[in-house]
C-alpha positions as CSV (number, residue, x, y, z in Angstrom):
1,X,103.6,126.2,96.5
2,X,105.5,129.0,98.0
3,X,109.9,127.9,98.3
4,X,111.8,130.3,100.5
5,X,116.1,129.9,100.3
6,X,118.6,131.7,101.6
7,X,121.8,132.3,100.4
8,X,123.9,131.1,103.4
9,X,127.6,132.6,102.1
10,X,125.6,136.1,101.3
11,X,123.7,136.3,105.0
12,X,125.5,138.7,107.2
13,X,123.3,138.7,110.3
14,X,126.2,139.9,112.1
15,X,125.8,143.5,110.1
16,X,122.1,143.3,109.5
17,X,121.0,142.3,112.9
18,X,118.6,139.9,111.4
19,X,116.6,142.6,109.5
20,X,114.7,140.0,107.4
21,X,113.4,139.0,111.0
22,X,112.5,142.3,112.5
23,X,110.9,143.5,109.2
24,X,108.6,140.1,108.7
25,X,104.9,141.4,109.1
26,X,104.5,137.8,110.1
27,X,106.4,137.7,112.9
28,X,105.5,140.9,114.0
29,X,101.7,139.3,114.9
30,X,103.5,136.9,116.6
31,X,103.9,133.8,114.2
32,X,107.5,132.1,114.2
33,X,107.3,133.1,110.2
34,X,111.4,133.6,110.5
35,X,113.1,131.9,113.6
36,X,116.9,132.1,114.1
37,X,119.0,128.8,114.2
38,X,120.9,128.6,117.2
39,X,123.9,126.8,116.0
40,X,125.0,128.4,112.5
41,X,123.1,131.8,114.1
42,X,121.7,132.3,110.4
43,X,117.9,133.0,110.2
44,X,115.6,130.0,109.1
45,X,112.2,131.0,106.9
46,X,109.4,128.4,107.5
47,X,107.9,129.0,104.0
48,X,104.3,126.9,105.8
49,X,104.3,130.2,107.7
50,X,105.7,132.9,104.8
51,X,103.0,135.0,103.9
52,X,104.7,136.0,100.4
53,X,104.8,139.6,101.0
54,X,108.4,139.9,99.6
55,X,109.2,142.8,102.0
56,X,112.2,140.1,103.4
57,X,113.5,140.0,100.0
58,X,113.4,144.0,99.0
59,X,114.9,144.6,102.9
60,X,117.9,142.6,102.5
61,X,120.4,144.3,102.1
62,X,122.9,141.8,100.5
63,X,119.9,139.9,98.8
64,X,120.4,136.7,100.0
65,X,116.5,135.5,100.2
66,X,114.7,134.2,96.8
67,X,110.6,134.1,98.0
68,X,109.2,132.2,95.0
69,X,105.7,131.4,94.2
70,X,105.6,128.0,92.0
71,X,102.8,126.2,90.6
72,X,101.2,123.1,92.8
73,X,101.5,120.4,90.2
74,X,105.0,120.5,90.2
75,X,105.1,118.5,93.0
76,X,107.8,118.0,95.9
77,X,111.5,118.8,95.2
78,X,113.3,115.4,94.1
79,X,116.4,116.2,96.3
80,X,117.1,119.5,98.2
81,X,119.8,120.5,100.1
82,X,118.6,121.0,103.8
83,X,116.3,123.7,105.3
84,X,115.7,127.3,102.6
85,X,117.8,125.3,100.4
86,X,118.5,124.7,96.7
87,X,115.7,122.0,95.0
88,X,115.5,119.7,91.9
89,X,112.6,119.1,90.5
90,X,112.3,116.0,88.1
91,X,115.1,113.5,87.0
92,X,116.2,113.4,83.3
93,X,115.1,110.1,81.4
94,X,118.4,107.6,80.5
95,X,117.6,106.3,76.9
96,X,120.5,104.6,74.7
97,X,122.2,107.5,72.7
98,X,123.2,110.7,73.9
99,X,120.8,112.6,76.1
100,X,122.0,116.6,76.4
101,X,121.7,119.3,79.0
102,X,121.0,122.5,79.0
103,X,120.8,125.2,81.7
104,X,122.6,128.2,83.4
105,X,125.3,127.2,86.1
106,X,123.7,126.7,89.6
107,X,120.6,125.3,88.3
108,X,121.3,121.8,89.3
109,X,123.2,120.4,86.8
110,X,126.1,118.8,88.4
111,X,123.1,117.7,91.1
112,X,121.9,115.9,88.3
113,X,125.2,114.2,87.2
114,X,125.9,113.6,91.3
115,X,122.0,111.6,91.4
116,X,122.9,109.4,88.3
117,X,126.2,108.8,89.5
118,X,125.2,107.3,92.6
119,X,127.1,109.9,94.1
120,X,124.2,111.3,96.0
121,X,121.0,109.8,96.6
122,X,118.1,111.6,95.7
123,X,116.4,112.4,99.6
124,X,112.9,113.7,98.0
125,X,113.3,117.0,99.9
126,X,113.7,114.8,103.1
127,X,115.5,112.1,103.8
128,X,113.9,109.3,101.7
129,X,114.5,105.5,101.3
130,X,115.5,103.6,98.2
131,X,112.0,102.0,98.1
132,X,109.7,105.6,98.7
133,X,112.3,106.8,95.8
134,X,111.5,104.2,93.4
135,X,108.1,104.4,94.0
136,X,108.0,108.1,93.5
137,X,109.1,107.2,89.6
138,X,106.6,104.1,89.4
139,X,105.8,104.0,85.5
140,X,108.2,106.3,84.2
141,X,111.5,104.9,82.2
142,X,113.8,106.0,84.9
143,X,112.4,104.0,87.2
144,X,114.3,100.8,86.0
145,X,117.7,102.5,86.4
146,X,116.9,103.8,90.0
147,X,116.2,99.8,90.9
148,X,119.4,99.0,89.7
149,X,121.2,102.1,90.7
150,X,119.8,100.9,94.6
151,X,121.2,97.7,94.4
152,X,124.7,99.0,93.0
153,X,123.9,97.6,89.9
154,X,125.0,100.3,87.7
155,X,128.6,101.1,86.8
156,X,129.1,104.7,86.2
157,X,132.2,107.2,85.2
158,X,132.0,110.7,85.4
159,X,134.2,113.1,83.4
160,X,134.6,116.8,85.8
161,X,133.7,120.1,84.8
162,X,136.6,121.5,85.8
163,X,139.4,119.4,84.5
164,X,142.4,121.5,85.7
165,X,141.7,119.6,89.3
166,X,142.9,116.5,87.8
167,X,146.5,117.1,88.3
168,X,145.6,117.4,92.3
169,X,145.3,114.1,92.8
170,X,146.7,112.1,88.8
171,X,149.8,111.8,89.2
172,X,153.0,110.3,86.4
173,X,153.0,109.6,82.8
174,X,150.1,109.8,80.6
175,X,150.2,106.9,78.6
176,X,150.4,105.0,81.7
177,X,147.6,106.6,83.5
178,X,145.6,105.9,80.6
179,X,146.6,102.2,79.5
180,X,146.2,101.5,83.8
181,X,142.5,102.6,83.1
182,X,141.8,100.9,79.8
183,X,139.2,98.4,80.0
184,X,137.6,98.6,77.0
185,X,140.9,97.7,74.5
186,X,140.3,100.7,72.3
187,X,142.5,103.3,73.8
188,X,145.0,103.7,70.2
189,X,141.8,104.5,68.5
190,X,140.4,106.6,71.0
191,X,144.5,108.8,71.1
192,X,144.3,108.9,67.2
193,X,140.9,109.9,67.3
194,X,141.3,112.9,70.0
195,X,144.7,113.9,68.3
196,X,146.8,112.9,71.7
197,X,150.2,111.4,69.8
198,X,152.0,113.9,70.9
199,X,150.6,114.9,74.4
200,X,151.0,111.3,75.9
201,X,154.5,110.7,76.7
202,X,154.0,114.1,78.5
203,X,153.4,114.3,82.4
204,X,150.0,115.1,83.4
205,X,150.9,118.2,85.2
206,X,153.2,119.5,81.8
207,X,149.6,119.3,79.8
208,X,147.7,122.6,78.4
209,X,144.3,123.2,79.3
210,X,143.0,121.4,75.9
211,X,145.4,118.9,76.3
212,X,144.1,117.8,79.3
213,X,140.3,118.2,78.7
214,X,141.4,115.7,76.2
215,X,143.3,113.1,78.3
216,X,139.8,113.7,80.6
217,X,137.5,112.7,78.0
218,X,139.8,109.4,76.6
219,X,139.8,108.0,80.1
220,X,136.3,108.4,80.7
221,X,135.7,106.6,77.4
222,X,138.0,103.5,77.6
223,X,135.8,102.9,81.2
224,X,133.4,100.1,80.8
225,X,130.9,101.5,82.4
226,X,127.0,101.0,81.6
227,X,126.5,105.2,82.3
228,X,128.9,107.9,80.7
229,X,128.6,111.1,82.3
230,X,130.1,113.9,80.7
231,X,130.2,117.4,82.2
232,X,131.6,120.3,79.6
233,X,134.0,118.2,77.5
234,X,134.2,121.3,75.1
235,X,136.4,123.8,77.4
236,X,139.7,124.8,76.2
237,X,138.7,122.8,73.0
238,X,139.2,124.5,69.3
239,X,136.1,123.9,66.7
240,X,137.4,121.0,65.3
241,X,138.7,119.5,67.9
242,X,135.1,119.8,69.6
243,X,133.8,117.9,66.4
244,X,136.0,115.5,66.8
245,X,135.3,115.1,70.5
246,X,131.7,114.8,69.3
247,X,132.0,112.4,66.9
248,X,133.3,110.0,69.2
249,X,131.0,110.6,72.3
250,X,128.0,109.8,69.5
251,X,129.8,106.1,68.6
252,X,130.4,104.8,71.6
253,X,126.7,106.0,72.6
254,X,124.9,103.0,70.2
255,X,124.8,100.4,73.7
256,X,125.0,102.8,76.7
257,X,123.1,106.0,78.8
258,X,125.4,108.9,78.0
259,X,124.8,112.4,79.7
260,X,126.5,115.3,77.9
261,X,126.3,119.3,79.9
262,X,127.3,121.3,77.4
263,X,127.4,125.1,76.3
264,X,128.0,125.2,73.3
265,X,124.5,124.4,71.0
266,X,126.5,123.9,68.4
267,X,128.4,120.9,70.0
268,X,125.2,120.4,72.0
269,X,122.8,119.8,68.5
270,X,125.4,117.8,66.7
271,X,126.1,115.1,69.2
272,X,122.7,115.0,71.3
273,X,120.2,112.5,70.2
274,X,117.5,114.1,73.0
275,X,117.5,117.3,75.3
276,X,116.5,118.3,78.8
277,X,116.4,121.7,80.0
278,X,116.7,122.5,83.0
279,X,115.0,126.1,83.9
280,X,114.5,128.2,87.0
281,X,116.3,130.4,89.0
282,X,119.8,130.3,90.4
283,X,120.7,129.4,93.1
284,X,117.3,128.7,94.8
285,X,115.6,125.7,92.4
286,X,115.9,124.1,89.1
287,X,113.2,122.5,87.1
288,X,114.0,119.5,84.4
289,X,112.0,119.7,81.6
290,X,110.4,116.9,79.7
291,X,112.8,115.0,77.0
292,X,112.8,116.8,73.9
293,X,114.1,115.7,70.2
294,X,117.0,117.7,69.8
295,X,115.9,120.1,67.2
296,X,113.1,121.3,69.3
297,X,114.7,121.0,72.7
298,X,117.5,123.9,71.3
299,X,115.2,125.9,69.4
300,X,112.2,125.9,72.9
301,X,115.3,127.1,74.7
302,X,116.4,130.1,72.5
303,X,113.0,131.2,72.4
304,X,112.6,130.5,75.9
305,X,109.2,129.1,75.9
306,X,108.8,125.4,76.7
307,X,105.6,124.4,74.6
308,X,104.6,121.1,76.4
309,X,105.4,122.7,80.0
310,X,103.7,126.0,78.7
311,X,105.8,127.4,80.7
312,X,107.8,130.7,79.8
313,X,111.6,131.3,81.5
314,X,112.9,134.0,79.6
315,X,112.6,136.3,76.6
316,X,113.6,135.4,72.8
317,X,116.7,134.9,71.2
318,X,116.7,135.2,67.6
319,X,119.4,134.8,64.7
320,X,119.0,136.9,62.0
321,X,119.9,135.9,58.7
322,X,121.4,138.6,56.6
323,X,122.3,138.3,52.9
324,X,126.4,139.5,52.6
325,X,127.0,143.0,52.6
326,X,123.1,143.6,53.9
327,X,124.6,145.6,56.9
328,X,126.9,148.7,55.7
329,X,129.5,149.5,58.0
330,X,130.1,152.1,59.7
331,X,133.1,154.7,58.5
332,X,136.6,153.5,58.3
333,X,138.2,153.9,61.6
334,X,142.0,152.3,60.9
335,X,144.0,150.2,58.8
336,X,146.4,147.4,59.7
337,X,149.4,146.7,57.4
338,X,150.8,143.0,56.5
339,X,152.3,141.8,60.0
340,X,154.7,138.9,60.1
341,X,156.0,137.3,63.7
342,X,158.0,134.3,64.4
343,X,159.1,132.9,68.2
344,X,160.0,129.3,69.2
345,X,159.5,127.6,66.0
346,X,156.4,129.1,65.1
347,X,155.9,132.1,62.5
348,X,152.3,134.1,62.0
349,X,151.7,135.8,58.9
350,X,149.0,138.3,58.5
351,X,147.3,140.2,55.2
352,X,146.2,143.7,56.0
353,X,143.0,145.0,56.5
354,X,140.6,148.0,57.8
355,X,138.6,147.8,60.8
356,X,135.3,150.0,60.8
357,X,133.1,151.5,63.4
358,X,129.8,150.2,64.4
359,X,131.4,146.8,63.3
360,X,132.2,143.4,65.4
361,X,135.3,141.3,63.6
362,X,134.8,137.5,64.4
363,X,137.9,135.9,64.5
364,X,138.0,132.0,64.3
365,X,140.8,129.6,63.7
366,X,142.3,126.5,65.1
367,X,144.1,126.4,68.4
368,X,147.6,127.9,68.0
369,X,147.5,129.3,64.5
370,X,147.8,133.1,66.0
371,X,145.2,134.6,66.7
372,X,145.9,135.3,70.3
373,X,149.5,136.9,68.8
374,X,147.6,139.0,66.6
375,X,144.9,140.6,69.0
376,X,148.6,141.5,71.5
377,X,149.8,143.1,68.4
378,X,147.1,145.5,68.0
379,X,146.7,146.2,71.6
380,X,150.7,146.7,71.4
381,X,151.8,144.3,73.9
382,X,154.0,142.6,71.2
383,X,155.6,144.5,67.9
384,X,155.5,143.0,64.5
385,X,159.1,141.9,63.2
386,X,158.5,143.6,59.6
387,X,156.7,147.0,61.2
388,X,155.1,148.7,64.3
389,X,152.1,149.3,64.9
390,X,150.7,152.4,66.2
391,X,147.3,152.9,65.6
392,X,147.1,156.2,67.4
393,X,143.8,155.1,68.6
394,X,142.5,154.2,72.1
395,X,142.5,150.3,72.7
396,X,141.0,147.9,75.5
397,X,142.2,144.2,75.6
398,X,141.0,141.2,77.6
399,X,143.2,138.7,77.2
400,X,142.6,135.0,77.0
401,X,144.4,134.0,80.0
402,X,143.4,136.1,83.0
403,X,146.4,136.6,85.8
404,X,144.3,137.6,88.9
405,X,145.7,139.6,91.6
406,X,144.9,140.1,95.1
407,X,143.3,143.5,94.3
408,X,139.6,143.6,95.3
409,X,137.3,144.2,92.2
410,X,136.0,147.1,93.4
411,X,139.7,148.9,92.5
412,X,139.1,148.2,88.7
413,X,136.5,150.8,88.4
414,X,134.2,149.7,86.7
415,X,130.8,151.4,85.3
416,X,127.7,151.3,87.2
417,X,125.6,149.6,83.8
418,X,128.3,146.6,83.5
419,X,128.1,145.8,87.2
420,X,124.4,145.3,86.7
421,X,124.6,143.9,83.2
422,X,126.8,141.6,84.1
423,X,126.0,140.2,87.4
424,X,129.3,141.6,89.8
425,X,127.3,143.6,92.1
426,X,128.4,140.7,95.1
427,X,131.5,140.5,93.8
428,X,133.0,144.2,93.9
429,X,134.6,143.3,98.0
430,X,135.9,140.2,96.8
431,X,139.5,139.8,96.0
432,X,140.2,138.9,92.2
433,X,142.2,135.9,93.1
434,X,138.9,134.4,94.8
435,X,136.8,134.6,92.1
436,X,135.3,131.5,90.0
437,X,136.6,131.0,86.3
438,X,133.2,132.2,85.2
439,X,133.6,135.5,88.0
440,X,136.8,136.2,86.9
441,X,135.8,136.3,83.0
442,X,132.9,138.0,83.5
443,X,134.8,140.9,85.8
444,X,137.2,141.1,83.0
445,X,134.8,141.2,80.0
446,X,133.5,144.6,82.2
447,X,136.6,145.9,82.9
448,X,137.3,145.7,79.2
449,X,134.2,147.5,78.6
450,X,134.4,150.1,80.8
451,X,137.3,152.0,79.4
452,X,136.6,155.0,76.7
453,X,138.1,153.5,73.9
454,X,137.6,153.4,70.3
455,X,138.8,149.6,69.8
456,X,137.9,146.6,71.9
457,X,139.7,143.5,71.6
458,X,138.0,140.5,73.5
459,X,140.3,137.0,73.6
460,X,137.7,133.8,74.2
461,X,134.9,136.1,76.3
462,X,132.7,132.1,76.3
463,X,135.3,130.7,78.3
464,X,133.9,129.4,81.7
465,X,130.9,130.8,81.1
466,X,127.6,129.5,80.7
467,X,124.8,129.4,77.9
468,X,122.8,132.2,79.6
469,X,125.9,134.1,79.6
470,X,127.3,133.7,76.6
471,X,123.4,134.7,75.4
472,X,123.4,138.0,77.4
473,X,127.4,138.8,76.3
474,X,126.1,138.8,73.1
475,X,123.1,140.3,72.7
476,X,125.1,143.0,74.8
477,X,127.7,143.2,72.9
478,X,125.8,144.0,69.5
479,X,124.6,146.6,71.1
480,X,127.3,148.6,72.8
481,X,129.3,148.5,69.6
482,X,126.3,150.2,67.8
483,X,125.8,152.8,70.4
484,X,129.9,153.5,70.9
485,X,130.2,153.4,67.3
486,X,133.5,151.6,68.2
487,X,135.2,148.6,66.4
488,X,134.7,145.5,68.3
489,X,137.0,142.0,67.8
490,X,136.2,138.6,69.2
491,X,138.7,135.9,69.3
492,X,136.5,133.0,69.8
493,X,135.5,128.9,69.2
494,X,131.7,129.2,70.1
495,X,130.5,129.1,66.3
496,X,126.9,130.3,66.9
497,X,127.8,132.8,69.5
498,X,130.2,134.1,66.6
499,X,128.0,133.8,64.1
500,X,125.2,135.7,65.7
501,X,127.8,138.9,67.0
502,X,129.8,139.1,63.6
503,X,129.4,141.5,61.0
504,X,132.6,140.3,59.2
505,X,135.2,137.6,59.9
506,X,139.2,136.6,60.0
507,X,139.9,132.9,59.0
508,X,143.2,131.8,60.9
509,X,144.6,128.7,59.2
510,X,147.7,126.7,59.0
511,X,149.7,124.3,61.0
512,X,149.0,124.3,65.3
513,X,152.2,125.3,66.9
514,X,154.4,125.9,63.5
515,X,152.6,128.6,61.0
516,X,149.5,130.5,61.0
517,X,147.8,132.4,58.0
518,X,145.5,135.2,58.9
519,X,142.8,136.2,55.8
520,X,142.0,139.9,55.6
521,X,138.4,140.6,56.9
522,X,135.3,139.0,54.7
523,X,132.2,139.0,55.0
524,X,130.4,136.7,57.0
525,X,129.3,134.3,54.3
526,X,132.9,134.1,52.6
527,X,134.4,134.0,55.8
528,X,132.4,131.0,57.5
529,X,133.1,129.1,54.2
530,X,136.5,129.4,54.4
531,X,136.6,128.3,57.9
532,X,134.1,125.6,57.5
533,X,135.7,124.0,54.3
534,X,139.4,124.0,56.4
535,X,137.1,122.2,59.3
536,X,135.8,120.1,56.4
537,X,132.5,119.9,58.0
538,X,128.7,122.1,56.6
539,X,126.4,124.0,58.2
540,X,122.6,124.5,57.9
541,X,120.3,127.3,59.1
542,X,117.3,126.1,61.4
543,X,114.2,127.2,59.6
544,X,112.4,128.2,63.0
545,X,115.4,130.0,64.8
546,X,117.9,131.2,62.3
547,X,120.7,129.6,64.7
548,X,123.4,127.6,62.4
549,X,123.6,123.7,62.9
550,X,125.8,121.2,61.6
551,X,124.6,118.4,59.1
552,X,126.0,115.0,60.2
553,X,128.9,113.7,57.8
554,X,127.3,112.1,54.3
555,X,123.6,113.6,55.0
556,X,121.7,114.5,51.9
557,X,122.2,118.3,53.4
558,X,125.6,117.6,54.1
559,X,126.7,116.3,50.5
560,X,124.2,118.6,48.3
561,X,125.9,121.6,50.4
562,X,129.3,120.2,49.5
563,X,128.7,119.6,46.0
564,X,127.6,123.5,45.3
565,X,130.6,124.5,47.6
566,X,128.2,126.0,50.2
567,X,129.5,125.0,53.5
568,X,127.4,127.4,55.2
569,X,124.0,128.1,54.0
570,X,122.2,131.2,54.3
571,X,118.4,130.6,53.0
């Protein structure tokens, strides 16, 4: 079963001359294998005609057509959007408990949330009927929720992905936005329980980025609705306040479907009660695996094997587990004095330490404790009150907040290896200002990384993008610091994609907004139990992946970890 698509916004007939055409061996013995739509003036590939040959897809000059070859019993496409474009295959299964998803961004996800919604009806590739739909699911457990999803029989309430739209059209007070929206009765609990007493008697558009993910994820839960669906609630979120976020999702999940998209695995294992993934390519199709128990559904998608599909989508990701000190860093390559700062009520104080080369410093802490003001001391965009800092050493900084400009990407220069690495060839004539959160980040993770330097600080690299990404950035980023022999510090809230870079870690502690403690660098075993005990919360390693998972409050694991003081087990 041969699928041809054509990415519309990167076809420039207008500068090719409709080269895919004129090169088509097909066409060239006169079959319409490539015809050219007269109304968008784009070409059209009628795959029944494609021969496979590929020679469109190496011709192209802005690589706009996918040619993909996929096996017959996957059967037709359950939606696609019009002719040589993107296809679903398969629906997810609704079960009572909370059913995560996993996948790369533009791999159908949010066509996923959009079909369960009710948003979008699934068309079967072409324009279908409620009753050919149902019938298309005969015998599975989704076929019950399509019946009553075609007779407007299922309530649903979707919480965005990108929750900074919400002050577009939400307008006024908070607390009255969210008591107009109660209809459940359990908003108070729902404000304690997501630590919003103080962001309520704000104005929606005066809310930070976590505050507001927040405010997003307590109106989607007061909603009586029969279907939650919840699309990223982690963004902008610190570790605990993901946990917390977590905790709640799972109780209100006893009686209803809830859908979860989420990036973070660690967030992902310890509130999912079953996993889909999706798989494919993106952009051109996705594929939605069978349900999966949790445990396996993470671990098939780090190795990147599904075992009952037998189907294999990418190569292996593998924690390794190292005893402390196992790895010796490299030699010392500067030392950082006690540093003190204090501005609008809030005062950082941080212990000294040495950073090494060949060596990546985790940082973690709650939001607001001063991390971000400690990375902008060493780059020396702030001084210290009680010294200055000059480390007479090279240093490139991506900070957590990215200004764009109206410069085009190609201006920043960038080296040849991180274009490719990082997926920006087709963004280098775009203007920075037009780029996606997960562009942007990405553009500035390479921009970071392209200047000779013998210190790179990197502020929340995750944020905004996805779990493939966050996958590659790291395996990537082990790498370059070994080959630079260069001292490498992430600032971030993605515990396993911290736990897999680090060599050693910071712990930032205190009070958000009024004092932050930063520890000198431990190793990674000290460090994570530090942080871990403050988040009062233990971790496990998986047996079959190495990858660190959370125990659920008062499990056997959980309360023998406690008892020994190991919050974050090794063996």
């Amino acid at each position: 079963m041969r699928i041809a698509v054509i990415n519309i916004d990167r076809c420039k007939p207008k500068d090719c001359n409709y080269l895919c055409q004129r090169v088509c061996p097909m066409v060239k013995t006169g079959k319409e294998a490539i015809i050219i739509d007269p109304e968008k003036n784009k070409p059209v590939i009628i795959e029944d005609l494609c021969s496979g040959c590929g020679i469109c897809v190496k011709k192209c000059p802005f690589e706009a057509i996918t040619i993909i070859n996929l096996p017959e019993e996957i059967g037709k496409p359950v939606h696609q959007y019009g002719v040589n474009g993107f296809r679903l295959y398969n629906l997810p299964t609704p079960k009572n408990g909370v059913v995560g998803i996993i996948g790369a961004n533009g791999i159908g996800k949010t066509t996923v949330m959009r079909i369960l919604s009710g948003e979008i009806m699934p068309n079967l590739g072409t324009n279908a009927e409620w009753q050919e739909i149902i019938e298309r699911f005969r015998g599975k457990e989704i076929q019950n929720y399509l019946e009553k999803l075609s007779l407007g029989e299922i309530k649903a309430v979707y919480k965005p992905q990108f929750v900074e739209g919400i002050v577009r059209y939400v307008k006024g007070n908070v607390r009255e936005i969210l008591e107009r929206g109660d209809e459940t009765g359990n908003l108070k609990n729902i404000i304690e329980r997501l630590d919003l007493k103080n962001s309520i008697e704000k104005n929606i558009n005066e809310l930070s980025g976590g505050e507001l993910q927040r405010v997003a994820i307590a109106a989607c839960l007061t909603k009586d609705a029969d279907i939650h669906l919840i699309d990223e609630p982690s963004s902008y979120l610190d570790v605990r306040e993901r946990l917390n976020m977590a905790k709640l999702i799972r109780e209100i999940s006893s009686d209803k479907f809830v859908f979860v998209v989420e990036h973070d695995l660690v967030v992902l294992d310890y509130l999912s009660d079953y996993i889909h993934i999706i798989f494919g390519h993106r952009g051109a199709y996705g594929i939605i695996s069978n349900i999966k128990s949790t445990r396996v559904g993470i671990n098939e998608y780090l190795s990147g094997f599904l075992r009952s599909e037998n189907m294999r989508f990418r190569e292996e990701i593998k924690f390794e587990i190292r005893p402390p000190g196992e790895k010796k860093s490299g030699d010392e390559l500067v030392s950082y004095p006690d540093m003190m700062k204090g501005y609008g009520g809030f005062n950082l104080y941080v212990n000294s330490g040495k950073l090494h080369r060949d060596e990546i410093l985790g940082i973690l802490g709650p939001n607001a404790t001063g991390k971000t003001t400690f990375v902008r001391m060493l780059a020396g965009d702030i001084e210290p009150d009680n010294s200055k800092i000059d480390l007479k050493l090279k240093v490139s900084y991506k900070p957590q907040y990215i200004k764009p400009k109206e410069e085009l990407v190609l201006s920043l220069k960038l080296k040849p290896d991180l274009i490719e690495r990082f997926g920006i060839k087709f963004l280098m004539e775009k203007k920075l200002n037009e780029l996606s959160g997960g562009e942007l980040q990405r553009v500035a993770i390479a921009a970071c990384l392209s200047k000779d330097c013998e210190i790179y600080l990197l502020d929340e690299p995750s944020a905004y993008l996805d779990v493939e990404e966050r996958l590659k950035f790291a395996k990537y980023i082990k790498k370059f610091a070994a080959e630079k022999e260069v001292s490498v510090l992430v600032v971030d809230h993605d515990i396993l994609l911290i736990d897999y870079i680090s060599d050693r870690l910071m712990v930032f502690s205190g009070e958000s907004g009024k004092r932050g403690i930063a520890s000198e660098p431990m190793n990674l075993r000290d460090g994570m139990n530090k942080f871990l005990r403050e988040m009062d919360i233990t971790f496990r390693r998986d047996p079959e992946t190495g990858r660190p998972r959370a125990n659920k409050p008062d499990s056997v694991k959980d309360r023998g970890q406690r008892e020994r003081g190991e919050y974050y087990y090794f063996g």
